[in-house]
PDB file of N, CA, C and O in Angstrom, chain B, residues numbered from 101:
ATOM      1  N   UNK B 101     -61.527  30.365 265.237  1.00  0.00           N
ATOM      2  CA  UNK B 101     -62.605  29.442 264.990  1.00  0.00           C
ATOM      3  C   UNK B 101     -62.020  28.037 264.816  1.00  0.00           C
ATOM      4  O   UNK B 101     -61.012  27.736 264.178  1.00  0.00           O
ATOM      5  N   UNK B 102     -62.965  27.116 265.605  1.00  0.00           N
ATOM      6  CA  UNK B 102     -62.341  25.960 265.314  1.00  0.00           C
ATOM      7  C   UNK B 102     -62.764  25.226 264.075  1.00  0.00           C
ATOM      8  O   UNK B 102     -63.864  25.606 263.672  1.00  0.00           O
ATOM      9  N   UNK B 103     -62.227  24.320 263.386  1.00  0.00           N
ATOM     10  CA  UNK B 103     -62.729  23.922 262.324  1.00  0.00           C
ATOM     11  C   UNK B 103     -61.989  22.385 261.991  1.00  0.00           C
ATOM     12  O   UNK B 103     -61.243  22.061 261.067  1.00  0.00           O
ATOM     13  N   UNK B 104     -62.612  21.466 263.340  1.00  0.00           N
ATOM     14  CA  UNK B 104     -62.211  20.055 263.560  1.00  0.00           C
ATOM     15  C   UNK B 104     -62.674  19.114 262.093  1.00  0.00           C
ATOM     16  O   UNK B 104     -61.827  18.298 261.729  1.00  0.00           O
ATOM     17  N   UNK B 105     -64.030  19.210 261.220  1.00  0.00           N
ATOM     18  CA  UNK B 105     -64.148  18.693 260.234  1.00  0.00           C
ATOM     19  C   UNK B 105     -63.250  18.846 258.801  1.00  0.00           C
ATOM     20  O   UNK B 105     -62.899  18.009 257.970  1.00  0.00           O
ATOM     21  N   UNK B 106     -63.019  20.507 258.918  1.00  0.00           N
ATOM     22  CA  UNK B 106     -61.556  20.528 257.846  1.00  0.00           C
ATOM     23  C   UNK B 106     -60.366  20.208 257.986  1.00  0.00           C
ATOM     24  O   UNK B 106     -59.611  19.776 257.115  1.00  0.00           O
ATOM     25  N   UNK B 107     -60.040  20.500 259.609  1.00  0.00           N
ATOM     26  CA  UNK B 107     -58.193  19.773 259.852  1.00  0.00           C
ATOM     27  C   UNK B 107     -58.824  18.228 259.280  1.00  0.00           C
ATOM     28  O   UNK B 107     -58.101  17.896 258.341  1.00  0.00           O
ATOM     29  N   UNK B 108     -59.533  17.539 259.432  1.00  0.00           N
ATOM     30  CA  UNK B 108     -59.743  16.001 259.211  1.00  0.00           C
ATOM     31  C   UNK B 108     -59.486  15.495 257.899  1.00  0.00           C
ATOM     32  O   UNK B 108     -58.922  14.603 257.265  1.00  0.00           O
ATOM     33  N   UNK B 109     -60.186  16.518 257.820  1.00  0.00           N
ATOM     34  CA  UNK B 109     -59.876  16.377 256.044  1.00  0.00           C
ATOM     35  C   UNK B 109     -59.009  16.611 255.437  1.00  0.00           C
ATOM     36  O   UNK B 109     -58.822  15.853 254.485  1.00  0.00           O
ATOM     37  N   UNK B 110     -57.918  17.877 255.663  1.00  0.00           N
ATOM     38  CA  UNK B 110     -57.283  18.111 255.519  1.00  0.00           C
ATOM     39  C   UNK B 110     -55.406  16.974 255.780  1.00  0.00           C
ATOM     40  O   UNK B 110     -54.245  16.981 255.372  1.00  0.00           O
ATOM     41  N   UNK B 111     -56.329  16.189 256.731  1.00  0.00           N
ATOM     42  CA  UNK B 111     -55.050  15.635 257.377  1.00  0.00           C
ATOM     43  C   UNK B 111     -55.045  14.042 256.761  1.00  0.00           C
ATOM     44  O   UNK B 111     -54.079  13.305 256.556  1.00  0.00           O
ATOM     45  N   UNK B 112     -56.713  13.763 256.513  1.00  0.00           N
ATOM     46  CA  UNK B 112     -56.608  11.963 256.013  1.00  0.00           C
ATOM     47  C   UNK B 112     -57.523  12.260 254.692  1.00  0.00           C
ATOM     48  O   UNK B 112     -58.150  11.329 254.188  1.00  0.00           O
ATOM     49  N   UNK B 113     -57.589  13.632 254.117  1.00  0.00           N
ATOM     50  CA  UNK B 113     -58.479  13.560 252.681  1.00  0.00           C
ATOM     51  C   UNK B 113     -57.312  12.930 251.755  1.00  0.00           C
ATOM     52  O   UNK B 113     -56.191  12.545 252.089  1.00  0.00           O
ATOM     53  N   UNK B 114     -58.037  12.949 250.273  1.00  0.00           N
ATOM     54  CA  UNK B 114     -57.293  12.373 249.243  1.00  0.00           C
ATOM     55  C   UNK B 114     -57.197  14.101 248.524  1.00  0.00           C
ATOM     56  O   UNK B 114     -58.042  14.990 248.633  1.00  0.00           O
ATOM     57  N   UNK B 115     -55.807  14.147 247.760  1.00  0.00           N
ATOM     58  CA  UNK B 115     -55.282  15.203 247.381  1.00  0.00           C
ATOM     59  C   UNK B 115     -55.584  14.795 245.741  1.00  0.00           C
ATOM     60  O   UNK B 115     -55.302  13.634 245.442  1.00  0.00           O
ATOM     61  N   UNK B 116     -56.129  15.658 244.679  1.00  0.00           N
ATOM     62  CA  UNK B 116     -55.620  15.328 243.282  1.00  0.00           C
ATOM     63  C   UNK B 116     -55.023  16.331 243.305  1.00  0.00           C
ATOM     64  O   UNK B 116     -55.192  17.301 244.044  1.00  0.00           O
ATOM     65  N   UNK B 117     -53.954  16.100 242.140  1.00  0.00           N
ATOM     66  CA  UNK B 117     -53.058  16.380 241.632  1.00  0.00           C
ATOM     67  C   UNK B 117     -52.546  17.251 239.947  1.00  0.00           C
ATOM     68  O   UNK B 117     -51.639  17.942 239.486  1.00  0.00           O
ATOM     69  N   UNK B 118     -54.509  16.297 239.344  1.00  0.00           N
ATOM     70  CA  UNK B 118     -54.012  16.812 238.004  1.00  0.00           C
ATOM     71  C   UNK B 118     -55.268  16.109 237.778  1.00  0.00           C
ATOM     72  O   UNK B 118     -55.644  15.096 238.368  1.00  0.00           O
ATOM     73  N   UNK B 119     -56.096  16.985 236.533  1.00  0.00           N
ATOM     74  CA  UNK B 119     -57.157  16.462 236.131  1.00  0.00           C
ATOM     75  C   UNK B 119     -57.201  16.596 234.484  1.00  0.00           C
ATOM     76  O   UNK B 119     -56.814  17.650 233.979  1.00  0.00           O
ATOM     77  N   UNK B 120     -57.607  15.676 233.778  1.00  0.00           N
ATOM     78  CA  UNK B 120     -57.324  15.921 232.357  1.00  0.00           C
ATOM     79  C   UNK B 120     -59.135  16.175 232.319  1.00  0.00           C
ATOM     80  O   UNK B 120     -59.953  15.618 233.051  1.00  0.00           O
ATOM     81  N   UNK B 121     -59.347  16.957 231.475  1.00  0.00           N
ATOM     82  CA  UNK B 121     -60.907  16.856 231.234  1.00  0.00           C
ATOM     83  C   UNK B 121     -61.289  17.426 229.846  1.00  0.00           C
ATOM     84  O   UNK B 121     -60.437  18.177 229.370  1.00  0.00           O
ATOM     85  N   UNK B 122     -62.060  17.284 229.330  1.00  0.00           N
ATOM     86  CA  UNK B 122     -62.345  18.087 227.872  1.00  0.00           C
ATOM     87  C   UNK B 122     -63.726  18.828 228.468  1.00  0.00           C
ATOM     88  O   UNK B 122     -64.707  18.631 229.184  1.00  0.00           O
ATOM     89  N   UNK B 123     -62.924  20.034 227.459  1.00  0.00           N
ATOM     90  CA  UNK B 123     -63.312  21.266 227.777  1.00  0.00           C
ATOM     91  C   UNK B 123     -64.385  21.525 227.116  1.00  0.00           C
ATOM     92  O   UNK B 123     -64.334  22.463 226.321  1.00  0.00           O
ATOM     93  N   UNK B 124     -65.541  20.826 227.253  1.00  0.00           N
ATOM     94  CA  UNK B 124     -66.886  20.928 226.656  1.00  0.00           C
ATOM     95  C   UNK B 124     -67.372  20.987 228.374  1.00  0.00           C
ATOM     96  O   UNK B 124     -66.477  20.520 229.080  1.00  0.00           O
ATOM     97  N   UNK B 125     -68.599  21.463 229.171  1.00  0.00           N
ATOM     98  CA  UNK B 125     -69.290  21.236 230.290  1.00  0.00           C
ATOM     99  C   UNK B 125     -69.691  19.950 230.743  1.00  0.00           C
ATOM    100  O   UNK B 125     -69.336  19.575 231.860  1.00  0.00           O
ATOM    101  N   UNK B 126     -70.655  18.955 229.727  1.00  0.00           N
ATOM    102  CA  UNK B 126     -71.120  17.964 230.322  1.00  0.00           C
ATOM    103  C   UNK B 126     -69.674  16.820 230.489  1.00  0.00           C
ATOM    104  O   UNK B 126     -69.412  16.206 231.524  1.00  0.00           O
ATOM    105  N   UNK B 127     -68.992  16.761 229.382  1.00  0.00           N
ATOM    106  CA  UNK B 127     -67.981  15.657 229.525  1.00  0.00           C
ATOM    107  C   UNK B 127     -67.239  15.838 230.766  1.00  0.00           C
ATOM    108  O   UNK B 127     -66.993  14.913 231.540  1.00  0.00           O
ATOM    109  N   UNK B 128     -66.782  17.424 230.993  1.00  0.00           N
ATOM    110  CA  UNK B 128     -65.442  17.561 232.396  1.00  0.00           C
ATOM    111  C   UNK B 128     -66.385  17.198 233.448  1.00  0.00           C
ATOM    112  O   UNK B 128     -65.845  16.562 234.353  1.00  0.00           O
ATOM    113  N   UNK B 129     -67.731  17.428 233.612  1.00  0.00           N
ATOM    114  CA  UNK B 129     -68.533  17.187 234.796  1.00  0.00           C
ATOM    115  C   UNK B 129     -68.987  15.899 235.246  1.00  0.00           C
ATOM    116  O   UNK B 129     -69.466  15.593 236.338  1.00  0.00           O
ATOM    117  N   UNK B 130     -68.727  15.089 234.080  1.00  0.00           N
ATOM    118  CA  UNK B 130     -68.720  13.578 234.040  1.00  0.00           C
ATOM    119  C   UNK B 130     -67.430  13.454 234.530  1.00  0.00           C
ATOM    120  O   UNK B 130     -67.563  12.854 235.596  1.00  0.00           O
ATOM    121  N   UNK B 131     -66.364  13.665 234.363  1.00  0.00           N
ATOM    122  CA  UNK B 131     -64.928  13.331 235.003  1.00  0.00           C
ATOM    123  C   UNK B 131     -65.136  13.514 235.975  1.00  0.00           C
ATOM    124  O   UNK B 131     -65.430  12.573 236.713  1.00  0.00           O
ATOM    125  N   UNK B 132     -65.070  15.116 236.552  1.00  0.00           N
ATOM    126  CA  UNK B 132     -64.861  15.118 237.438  1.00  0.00           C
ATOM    127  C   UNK B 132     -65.920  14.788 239.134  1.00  0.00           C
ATOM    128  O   UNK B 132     -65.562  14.812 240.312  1.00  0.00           O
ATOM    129  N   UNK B 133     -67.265  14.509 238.488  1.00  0.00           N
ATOM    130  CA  UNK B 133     -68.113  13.991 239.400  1.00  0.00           C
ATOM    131  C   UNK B 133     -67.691  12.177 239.713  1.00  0.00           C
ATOM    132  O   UNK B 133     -67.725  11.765 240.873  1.00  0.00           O
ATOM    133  N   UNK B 134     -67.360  11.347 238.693  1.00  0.00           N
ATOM    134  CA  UNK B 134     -66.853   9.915 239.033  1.00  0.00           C
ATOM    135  C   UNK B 134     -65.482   9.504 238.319  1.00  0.00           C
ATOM    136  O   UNK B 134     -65.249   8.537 237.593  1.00  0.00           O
ATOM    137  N   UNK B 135     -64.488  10.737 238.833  1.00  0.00           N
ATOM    138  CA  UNK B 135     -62.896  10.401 238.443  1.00  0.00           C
ATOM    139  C   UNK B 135     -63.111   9.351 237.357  1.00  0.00           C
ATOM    140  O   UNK B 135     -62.543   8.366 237.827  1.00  0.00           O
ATOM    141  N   UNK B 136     -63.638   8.985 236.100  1.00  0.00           N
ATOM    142  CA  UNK B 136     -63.173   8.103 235.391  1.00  0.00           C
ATOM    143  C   UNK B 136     -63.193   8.981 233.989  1.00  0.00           C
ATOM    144  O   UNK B 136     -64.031   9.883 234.003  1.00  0.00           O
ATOM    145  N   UNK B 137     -62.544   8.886 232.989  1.00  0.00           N
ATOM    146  CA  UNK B 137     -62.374   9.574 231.534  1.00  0.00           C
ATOM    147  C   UNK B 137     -64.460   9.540 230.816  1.00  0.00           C
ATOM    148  O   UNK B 137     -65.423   8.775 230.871  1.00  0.00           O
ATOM    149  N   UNK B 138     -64.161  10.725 230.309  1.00  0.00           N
ATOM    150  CA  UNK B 138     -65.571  10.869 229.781  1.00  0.00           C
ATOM    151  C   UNK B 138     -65.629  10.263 228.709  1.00  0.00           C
ATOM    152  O   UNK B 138     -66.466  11.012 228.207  1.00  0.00           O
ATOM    153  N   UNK B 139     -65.449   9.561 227.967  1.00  0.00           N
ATOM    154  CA  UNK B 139     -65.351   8.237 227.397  1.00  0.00           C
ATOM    155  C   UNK B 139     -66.021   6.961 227.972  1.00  0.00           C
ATOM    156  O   UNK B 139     -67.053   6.414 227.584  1.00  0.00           O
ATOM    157  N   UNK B 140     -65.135   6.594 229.060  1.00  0.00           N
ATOM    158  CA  UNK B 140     -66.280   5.687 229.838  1.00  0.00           C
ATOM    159  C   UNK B 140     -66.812   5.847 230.334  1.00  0.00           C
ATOM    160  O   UNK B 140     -67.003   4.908 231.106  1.00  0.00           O
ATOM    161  N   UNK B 141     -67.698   7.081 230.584  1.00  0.00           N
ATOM    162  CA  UNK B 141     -68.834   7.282 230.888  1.00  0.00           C
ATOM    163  C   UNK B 141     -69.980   7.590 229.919  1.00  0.00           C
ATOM    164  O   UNK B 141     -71.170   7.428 230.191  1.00  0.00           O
ATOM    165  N   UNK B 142     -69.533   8.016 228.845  1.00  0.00           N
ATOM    166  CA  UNK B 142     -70.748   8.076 227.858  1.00  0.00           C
ATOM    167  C   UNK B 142     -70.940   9.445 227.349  1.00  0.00           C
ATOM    168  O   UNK B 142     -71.806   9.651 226.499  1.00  0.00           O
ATOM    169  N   UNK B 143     -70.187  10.412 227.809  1.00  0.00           N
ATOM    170  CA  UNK B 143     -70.054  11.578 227.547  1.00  0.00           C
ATOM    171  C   UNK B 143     -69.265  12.414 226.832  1.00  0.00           C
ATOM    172  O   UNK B 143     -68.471  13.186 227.368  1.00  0.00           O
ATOM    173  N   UNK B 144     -69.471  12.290 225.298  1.00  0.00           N
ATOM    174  CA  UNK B 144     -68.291  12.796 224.799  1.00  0.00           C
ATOM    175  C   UNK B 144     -68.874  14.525 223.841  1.00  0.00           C
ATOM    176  O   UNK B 144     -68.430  15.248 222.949  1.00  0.00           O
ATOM    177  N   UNK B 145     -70.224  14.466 224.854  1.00  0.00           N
ATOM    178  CA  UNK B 145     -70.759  16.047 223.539  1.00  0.00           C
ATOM    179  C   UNK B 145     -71.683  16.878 225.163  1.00  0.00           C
ATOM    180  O   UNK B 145     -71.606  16.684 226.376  1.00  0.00           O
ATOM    181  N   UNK B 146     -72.354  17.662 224.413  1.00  0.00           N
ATOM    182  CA  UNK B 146     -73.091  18.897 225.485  1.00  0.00           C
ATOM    183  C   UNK B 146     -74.234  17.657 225.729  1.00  0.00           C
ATOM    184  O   UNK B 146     -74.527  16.828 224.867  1.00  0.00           O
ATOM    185  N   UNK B 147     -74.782  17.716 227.028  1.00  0.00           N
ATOM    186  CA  UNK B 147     -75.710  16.692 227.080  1.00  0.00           C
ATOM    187  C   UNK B 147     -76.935  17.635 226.188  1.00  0.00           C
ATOM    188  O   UNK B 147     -77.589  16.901 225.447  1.00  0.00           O
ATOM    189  N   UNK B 148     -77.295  18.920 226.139  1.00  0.00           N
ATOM    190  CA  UNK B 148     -78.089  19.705 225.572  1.00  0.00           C
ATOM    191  C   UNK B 148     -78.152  19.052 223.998  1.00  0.00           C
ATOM    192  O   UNK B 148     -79.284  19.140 223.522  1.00  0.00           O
ATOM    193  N   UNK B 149     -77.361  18.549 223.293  1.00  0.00           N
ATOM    194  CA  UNK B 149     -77.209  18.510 221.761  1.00  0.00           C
ATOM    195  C   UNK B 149     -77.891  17.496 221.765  1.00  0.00           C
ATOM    196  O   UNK B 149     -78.060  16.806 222.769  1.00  0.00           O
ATOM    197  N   UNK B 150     -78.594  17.161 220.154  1.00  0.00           N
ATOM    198  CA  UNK B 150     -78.999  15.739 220.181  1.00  0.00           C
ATOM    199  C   UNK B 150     -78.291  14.581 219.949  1.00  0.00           C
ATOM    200  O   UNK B 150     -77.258  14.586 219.279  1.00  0.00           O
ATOM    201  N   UNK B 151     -78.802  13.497 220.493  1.00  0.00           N
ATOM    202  CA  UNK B 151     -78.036  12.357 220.426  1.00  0.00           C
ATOM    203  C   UNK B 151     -77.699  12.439 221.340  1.00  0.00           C
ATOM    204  O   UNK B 151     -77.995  11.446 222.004  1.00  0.00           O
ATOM    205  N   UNK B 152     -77.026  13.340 221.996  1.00  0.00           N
ATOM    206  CA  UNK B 152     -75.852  13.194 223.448  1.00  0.00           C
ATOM    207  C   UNK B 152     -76.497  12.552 224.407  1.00  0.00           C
ATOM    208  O   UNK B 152     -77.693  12.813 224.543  1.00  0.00           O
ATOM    209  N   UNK B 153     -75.825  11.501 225.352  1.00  0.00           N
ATOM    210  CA  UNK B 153     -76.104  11.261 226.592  1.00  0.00           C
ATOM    211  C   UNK B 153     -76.550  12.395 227.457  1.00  0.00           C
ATOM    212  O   UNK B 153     -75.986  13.480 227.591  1.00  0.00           O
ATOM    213  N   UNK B 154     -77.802  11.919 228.100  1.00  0.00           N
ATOM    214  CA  UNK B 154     -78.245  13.110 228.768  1.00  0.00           C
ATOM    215  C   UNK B 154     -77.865  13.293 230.552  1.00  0.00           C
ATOM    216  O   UNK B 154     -77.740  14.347 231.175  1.00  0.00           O
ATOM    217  N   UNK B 155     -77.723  11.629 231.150  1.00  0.00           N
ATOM    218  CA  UNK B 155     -77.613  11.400 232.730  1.00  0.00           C
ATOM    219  C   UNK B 155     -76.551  10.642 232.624  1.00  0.00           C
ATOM    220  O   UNK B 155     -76.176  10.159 231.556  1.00  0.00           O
ATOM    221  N   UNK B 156     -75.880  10.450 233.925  1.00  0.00           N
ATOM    222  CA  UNK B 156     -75.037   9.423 234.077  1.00  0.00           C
ATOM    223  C   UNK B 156     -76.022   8.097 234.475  1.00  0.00           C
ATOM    224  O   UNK B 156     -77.007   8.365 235.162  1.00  0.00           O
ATOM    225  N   UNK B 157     -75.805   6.650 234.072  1.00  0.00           N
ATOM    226  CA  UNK B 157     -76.291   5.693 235.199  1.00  0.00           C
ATOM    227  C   UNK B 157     -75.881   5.271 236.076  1.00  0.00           C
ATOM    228  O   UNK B 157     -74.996   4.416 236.055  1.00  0.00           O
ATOM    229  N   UNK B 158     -76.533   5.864 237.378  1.00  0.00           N
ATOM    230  CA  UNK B 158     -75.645   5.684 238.482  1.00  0.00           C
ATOM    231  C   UNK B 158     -75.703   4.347 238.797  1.00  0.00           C
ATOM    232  O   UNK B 158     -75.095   4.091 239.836  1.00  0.00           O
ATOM    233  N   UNK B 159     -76.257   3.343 238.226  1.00  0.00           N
ATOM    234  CA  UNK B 159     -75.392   1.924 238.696  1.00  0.00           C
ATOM    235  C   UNK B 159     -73.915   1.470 238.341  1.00  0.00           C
ATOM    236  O   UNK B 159     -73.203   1.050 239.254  1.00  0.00           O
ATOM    237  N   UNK B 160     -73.396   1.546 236.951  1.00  0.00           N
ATOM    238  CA  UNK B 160     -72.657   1.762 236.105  1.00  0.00           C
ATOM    239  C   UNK B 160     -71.400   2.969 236.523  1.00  0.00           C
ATOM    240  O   UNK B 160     -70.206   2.670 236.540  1.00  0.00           O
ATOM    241  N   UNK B 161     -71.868   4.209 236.813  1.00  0.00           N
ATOM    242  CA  UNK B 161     -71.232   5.110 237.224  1.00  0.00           C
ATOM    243  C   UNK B 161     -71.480   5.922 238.508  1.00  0.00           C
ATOM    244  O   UNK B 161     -72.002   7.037 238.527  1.00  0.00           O
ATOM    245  N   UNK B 162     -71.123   5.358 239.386  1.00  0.00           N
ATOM    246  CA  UNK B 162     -71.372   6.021 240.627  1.00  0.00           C
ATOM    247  C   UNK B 162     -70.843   7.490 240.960  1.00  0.00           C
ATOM    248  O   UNK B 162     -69.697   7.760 240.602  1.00  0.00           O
ATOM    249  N   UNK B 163     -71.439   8.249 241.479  1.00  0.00           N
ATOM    250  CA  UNK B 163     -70.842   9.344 241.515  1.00  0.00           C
ATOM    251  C   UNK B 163     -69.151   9.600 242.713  1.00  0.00           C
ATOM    252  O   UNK B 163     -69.112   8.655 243.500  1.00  0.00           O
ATOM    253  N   UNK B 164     -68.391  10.217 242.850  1.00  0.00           N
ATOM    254  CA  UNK B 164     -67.865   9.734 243.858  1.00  0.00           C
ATOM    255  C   UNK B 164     -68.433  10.034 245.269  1.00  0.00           C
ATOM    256  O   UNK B 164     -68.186   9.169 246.109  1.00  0.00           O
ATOM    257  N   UNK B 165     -69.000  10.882 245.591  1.00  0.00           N
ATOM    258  CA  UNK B 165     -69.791  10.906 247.099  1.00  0.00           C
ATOM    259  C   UNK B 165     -71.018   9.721 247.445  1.00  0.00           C
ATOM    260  O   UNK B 165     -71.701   9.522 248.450  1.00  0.00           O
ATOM    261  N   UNK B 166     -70.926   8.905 245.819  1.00  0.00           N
ATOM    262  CA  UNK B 166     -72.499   7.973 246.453  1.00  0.00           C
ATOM    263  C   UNK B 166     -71.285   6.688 246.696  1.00  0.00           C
ATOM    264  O   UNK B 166     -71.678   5.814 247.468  1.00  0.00           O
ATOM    265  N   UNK B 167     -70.134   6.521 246.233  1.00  0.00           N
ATOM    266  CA  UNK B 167     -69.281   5.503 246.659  1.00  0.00           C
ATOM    267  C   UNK B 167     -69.039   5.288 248.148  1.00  0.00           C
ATOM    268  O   UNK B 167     -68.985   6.218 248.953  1.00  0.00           O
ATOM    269  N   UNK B 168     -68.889   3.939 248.477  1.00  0.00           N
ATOM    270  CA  UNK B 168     -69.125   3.633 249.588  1.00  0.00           C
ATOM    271  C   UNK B 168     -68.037   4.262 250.960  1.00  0.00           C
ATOM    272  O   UNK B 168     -66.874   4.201 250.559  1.00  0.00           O
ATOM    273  N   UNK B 169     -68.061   4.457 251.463  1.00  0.00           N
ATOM    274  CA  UNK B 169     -66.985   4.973 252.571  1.00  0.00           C
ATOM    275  C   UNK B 169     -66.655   4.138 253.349  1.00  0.00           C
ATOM    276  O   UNK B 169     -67.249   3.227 253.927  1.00  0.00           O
ATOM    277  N   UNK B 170     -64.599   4.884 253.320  1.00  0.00           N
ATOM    278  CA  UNK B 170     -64.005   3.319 253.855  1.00  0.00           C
ATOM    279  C   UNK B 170     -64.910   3.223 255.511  1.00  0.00           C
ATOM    280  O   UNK B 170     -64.763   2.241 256.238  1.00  0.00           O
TER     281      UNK B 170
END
């Protein structure tokens, strides 16, 4: 099977390496949806709890697939 969209990716994607995340759900999903520390994003509890941030703002925090492509 050919699979021309994964060699592509495979050949000019970006590789991570290492992800630090805290091990609560909403905070690592904040990392790892806009690579930046869940801290600056606003996420440091279960978005379920009260008080907690419930969304990201995607002006502020873009997700990485809504970031622009080179």
């Amino acid at each position: 099977m050919r699979t021309p969209n994964l060699d592509a990716l495979a050949k000019d994607g970006m590789r991570f390496g290492n992800c630090f995340a805290t091990p609560v759900c909403s905070p690592a999903r904040s990392e790892v949806m806009t690579g930046k520390y869940n801290f600056r994003t606003g996420f440091r509890d279960m978005a379920s709890r009260k008080g907690a941030v419930s969304s990201l703002d995607p002006k502020a925090h873009p997700t990485i697939p809504q970031l622009p492509q080179p």
